[in-house]
C-alpha positions in Angstrom: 40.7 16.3 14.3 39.8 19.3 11.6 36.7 21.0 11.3 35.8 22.3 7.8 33.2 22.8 5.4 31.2 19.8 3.5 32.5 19.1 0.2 31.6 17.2 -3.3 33.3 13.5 -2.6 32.3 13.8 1.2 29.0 12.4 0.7 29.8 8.6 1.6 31.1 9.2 4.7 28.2 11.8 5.9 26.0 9.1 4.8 27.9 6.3 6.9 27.1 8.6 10.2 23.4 9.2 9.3 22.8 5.5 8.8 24.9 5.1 11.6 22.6 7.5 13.6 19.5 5.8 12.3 20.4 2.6 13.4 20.8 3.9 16.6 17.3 5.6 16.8 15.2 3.3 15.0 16.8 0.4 17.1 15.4 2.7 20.3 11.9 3.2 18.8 11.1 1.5 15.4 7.6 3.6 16.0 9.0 6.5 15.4 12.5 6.1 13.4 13.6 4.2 10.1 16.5 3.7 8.1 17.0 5.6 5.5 16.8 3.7 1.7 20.5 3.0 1.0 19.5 2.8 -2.6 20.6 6.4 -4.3 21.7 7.5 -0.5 25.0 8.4 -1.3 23.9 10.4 -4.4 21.2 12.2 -2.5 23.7 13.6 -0.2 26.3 14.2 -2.8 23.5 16.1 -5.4 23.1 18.5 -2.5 26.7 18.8 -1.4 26.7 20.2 -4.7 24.5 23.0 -4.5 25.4 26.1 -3.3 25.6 27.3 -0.2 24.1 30.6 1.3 25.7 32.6 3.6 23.2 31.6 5.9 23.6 27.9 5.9 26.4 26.3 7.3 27.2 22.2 6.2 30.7 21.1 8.5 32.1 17.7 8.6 34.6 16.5 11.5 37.4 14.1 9.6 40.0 12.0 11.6 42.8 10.6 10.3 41.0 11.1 6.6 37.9 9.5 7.8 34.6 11.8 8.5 33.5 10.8 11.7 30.7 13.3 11.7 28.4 15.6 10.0 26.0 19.0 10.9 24.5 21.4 8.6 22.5 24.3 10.4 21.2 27.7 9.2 20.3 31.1 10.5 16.9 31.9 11.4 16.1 36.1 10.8 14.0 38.0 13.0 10.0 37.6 12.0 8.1 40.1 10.8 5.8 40.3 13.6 8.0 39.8 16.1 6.2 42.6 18.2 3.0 40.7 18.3 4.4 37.1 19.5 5.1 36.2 23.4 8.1 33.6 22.0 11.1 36.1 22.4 13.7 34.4 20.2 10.7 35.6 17.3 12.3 38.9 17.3 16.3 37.5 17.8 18.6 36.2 15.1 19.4 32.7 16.1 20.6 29.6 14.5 19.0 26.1 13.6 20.6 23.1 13.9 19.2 21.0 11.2 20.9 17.5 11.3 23.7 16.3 13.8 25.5 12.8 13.1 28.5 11.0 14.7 29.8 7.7 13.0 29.5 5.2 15.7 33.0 4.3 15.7 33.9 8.2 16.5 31.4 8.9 19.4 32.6 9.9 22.5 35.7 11.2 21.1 35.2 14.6 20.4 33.9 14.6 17.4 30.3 15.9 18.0 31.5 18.4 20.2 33.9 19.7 17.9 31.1 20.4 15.4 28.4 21.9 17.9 31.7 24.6 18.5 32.0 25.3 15.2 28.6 26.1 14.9 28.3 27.8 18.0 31.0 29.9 16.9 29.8 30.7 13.6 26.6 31.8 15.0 28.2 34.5 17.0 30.0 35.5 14.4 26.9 36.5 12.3 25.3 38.5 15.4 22.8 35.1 16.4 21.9 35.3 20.0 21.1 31.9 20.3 21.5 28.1 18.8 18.7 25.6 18.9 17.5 22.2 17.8 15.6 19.8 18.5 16.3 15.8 19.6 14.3 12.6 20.6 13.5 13.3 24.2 13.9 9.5 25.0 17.4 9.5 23.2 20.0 8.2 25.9 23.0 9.8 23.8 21.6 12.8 22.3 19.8 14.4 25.5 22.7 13.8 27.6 25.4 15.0 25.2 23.7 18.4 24.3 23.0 19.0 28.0 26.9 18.6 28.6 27.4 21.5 26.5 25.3 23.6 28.2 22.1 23.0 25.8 18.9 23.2 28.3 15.4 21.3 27.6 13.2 24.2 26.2 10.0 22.6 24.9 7.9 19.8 24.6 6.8 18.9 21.1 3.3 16.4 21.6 2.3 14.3 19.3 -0.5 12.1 18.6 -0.5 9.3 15.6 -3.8 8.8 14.0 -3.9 5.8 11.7 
């Protein structure tokens, strides 16, 4: 398996593991989940593989035998300004967001996600972040379990309340 960074031409196999993960969550709860429109997908993806990066974002790919079996882009989060004033300690700490994690169904379980949560992981410390977070479908039966395995802990509860 090789790690490395996203690329122009890598955009329809990202896009295979975020419908792939979509299918996956909105099969769980169609309430809350959809799948993406296919229509201009690929392009979507590809107009922003494009782009340049900061030093502060980070967009990985996992590829097996010339195949992308998964996808994460994260970015640093600096210090606030009023750091001082809030009671949330990782205000005043240099951390890292993950953004968007995505495993082509085929490739789960096999190492694939892990491999990119170490990547980033490592790249955070590298920049002087104290801490990586993210945020997941409390209900989800792969997610919750797989972060957990890599020492992730439940933090927060984020509520919600739908009102149409």
């Amino acid at each position: 398996m090789e790690v490395r960074v996203a690329r122009p031409g890598d955009g329809e196999g990202i896009a295979r593991c975020h419908l792939d993960s979509a299918a996956t969550y909105s099969a769980g709860a169609p309430s809350l989940f959809q799948m993406p429109d296919s229509d201009g997908y690929v392009e979507w993806i590809e107009d922003d593989l494009a782009r340049e990066r900061g030093a502060d974002e980070l967009d990985i790919v996992a590829v097996v035998d010339g195949e992308i079996a998964g996808h994460v882009e994260a970015r640093i989060l600096e210090p606030i300004d009023s750091a001082r004033w809030q009671q949330a300690i990782e205000h005043g700490e240099r951390r890292v967001f993950v953004n968007a994690l995505a495993v082509a169904s085929r490739w789960r379980r096999h190492g694939a996600g892990r491999a990119l949560m170490e990547a980033i992981e490592s790249w955070a410390r590298e920049r002087g972040a104290t801490r990586v977070q993210l945020d997941t479908w409390i209900d989800s039966p792969l997610s919750v379990p797989f972060y957990e395995s890599l020492g992730y802990a439940r933090r927060a509860i984020r509520f919600e309340k739908r009102l149409l």
